[in-house]
C-alpha positions in Angstrom: 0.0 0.0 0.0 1.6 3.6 -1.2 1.0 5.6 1.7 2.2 8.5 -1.0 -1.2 9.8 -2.4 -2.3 10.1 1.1 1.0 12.1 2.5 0.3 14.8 -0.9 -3.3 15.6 -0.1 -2.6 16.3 3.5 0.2 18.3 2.9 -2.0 20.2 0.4 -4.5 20.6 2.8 -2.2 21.7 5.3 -0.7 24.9 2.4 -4.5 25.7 2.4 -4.3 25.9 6.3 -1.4 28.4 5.7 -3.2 29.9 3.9 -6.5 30.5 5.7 -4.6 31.4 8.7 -2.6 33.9 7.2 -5.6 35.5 6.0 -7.7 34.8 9.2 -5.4 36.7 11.5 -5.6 39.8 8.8 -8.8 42.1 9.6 -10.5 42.1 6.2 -9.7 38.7 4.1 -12.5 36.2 5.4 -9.9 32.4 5.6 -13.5 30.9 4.3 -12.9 32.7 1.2 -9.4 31.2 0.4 -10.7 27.6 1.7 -13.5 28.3 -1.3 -10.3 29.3 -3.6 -8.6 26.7 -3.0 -11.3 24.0 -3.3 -12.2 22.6 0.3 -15.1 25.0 1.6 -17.7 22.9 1.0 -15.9 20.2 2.5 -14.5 22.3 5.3 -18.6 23.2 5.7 -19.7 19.7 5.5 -16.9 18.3 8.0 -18.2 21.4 10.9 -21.5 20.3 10.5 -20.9 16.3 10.7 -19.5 17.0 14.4 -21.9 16.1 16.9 -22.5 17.9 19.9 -24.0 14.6 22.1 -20.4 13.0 21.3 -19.3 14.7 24.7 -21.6 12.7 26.1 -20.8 9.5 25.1 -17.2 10.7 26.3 -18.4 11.5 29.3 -20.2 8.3 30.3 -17.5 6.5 29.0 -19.2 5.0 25.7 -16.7 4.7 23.6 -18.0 3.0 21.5 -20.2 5.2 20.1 -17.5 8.2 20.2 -15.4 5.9 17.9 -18.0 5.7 15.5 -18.7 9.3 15.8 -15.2 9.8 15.5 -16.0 8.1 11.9 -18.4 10.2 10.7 -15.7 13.6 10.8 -13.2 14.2 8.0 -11.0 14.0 11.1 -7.5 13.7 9.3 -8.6 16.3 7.1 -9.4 19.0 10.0 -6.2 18.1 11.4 -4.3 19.0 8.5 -6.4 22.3 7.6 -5.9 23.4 11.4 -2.1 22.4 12.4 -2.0 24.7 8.6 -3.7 27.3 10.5 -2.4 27.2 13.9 1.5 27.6 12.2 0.1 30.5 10.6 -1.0 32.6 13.6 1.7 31.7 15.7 4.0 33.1 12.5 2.3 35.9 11.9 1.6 37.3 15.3 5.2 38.5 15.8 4.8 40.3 12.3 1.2 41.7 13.1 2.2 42.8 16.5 5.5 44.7 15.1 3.9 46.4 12.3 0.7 47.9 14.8 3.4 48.9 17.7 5.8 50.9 15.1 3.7 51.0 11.7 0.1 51.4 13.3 -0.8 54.4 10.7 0.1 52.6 7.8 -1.0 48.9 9.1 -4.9 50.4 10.2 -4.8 52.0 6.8 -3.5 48.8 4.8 -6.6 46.7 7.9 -9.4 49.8 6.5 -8.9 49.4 2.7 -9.4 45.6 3.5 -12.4 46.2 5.2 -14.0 48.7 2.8 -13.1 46.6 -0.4 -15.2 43.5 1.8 -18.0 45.3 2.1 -18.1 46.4 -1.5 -17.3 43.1 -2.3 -20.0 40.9 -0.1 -23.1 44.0 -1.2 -21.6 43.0 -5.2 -22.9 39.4 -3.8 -26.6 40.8 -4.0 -28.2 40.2 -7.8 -30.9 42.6 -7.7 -31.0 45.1 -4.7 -34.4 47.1 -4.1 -35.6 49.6 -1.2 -35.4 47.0 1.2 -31.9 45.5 0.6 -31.1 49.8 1.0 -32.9 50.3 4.5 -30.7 46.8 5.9 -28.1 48.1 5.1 -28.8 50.9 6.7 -29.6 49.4 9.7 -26.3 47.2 9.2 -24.0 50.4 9.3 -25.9 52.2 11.8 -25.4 49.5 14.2 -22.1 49.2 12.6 -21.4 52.6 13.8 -22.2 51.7 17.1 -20.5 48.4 17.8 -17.1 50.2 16.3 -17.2 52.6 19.6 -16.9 49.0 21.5 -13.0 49.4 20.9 -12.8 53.0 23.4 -14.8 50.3 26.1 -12.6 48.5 28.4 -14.3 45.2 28.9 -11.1 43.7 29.9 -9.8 40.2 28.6 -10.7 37.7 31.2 -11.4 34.3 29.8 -15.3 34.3 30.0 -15.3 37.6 27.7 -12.6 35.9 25.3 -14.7 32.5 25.0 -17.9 35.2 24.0 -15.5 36.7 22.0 -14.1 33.6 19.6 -18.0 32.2 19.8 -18.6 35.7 17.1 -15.0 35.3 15.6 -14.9 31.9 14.7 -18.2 32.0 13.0 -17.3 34.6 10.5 -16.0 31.4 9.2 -19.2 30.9 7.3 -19.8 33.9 6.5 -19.0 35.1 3.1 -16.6 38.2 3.1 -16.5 38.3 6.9 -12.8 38.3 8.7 -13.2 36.1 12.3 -9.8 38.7 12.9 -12.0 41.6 12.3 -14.6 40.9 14.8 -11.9 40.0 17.2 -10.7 43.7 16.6 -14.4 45.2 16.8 -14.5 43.5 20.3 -11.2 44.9 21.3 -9.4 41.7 22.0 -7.2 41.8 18.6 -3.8 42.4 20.2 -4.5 40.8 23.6 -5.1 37.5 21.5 -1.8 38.1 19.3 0.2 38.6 22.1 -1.6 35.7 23.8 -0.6 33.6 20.7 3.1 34.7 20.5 4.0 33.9 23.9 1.6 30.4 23.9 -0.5 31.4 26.6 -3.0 28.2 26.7 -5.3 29.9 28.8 -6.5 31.9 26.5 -5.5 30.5 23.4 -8.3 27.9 24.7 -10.9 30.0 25.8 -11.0 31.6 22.3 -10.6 28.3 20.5 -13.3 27.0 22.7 -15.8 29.7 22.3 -15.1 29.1 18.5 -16.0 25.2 18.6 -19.4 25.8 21.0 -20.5 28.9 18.6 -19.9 26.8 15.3 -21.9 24.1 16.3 -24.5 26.2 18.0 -24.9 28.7 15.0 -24.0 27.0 12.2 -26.6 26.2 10.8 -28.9 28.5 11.9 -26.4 30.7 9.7 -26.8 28.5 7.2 -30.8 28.9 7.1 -30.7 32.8 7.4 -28.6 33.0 3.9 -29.8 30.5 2.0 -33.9 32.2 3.0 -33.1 35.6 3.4 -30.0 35.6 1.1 -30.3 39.8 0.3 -31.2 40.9 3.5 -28.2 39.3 4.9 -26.0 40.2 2.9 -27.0 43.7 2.7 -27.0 43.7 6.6 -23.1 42.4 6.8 -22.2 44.7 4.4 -23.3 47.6 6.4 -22.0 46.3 10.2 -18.3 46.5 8.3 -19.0 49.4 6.7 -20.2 51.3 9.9 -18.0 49.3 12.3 -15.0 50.5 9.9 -14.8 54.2 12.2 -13.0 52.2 14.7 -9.9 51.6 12.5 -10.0 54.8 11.5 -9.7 56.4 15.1 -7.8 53.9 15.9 -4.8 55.1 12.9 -5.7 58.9 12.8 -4.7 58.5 16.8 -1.3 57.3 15.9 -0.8 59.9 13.2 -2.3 61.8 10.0 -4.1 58.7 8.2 -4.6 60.4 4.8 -1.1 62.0 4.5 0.7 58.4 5.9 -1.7 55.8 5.3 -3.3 56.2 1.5 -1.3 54.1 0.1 -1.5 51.9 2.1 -5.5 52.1 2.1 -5.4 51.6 -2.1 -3.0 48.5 -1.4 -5.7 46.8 0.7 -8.8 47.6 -1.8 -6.4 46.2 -4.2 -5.7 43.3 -2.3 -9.2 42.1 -1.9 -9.8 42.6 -5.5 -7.7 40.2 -6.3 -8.8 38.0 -4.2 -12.1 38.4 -5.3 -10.9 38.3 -9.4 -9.7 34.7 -8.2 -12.9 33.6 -6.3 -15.2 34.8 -8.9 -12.9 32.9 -11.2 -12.6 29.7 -9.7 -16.6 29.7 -9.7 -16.7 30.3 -13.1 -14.4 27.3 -13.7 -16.2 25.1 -11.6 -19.9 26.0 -12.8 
């Protein structure tokens, strides 16, 4: 037997994990948007939503039988791969994130808004025909937006009940199209608590983020799930204006450390210009696979 074939498509699947996490730890680029690039979102979707909750349970009580055979049911290699991919990536890109907000902040919330902006543009582009009601979501969306981006001057600390809460709305994201699980993190003021946290290995927290994640992708999954796929428009029109509004935050947060349109346009155009691309590849590779 030519364990070969095997070896290839899990170190594959680990790139993608690079990949995702890379972009996951970036406000702005969504990692479920590179896993749909690069070909595994809808088995990245479909290997979430096989995990079942009542497996603790059988754990628990010690049946393990049945946690072996619900063990069997995930595409457990394959999420090992994707997230050792992912994991690598943070703790890599922490250091470089951290250094560039401590002595580059202008330039790095500028590069973090024209990420954000080009999103929104993008995920609203999502919507085929947009009418009054699509206009007065959105308008909701970026008035609440608005609202939610003042969270960053609130100092709710960064114990680990308000961290678990915190990866719970992150780690989500993951399913939503366009939307970064880094960028909530930001809106929520635990961005560079949780890098720091992930530079130095602090497990404490590390795991009350993850686990908030785990408990808030198999609570809201698929109610996420039902919300696009019945009120596709209004959803999408609703996301688009929470980053949109929610965007004032990175801007206080760069003009702050200096003068954001003398010191941070370029910047700005660099990150609308990386999202385009991004979204030139994923409208791309669904043209190629329809």
């Amino acid at each position: 037997m030519n364990p070969r074939p095997d070896l290839r498509e899990h170190a594959g699947i680990y790139l993608r994990g690079l990949a995702m996490g890379a972009c996951d730890i970036v406000p702005g680029v969504s990692g479920g948007t590179i896993a749909l690039i690069t070909g595994i979102y809808e088995r990245l979707i479909g290997a979430i939503g096989s995990v079942d909750p009542t497996s603790v349970k059988h754990l628990a009580r010690g049946d393990f039988g049945s946690f072996r055979a619900d063990l069997e049911k995930i595409d457990l290699l394959f999420l090992i791969a994707l997230l050792a991919g992912i994991g690598t990536a943070f703790l890599l890109m922490s250091r470089v994130i951290l250094f560039l907000l401590e002595n580059h902040a202008v330039e790095t919330y500028s590069f973090f808004l024209g990420l954000i902006i080009a999103s929104a543009v993008a995920i609203f582009l999502e919507i085929r025909s947009p009418g009054a009601a699509t206009l007065v979501y959105l308008g909701v969306g970026t008035g609440v937006g608005y609202l939610i981006g003042g969270l960053g001057h609130l100092e709710i600390g960064h114990s680990l009940p308000i961290l678990f809460l915190t990866g719970m709305a992150a780690l989500c994201a993951m399913i939503l199209p366009g939307i970064s699980g880094a960028y909530i993190t930001l809106v929520l003021n635990q961005y560079e608590y949780m890098l720091a946290a992930i530079r130095t290995f602090s497990l404490p927290e590390i795991v009350a983020y993850v686990a908030g994640g785990v408990v808030g992708l198999l609570l809201f999954t698929r109610g996420l799930k039902y919300l696009l796929k019945t009120h596709h428009a209004a959803m999408l029109a609703l996301l688009t204006g929470l980053m949109l509004g929610s965007a004032r935050m990175l801007w206080e947060r760069g003009a702050a450390a200096g003068d954001m349109l003398a010191g941070g346009l370029v910047f700005f155009l660099v990150g609308l210009v990386a999202v385009g691309a991004v979204e030139y590849l994923k409208r791309r590779y669904r043209g190629a696979a329809a």
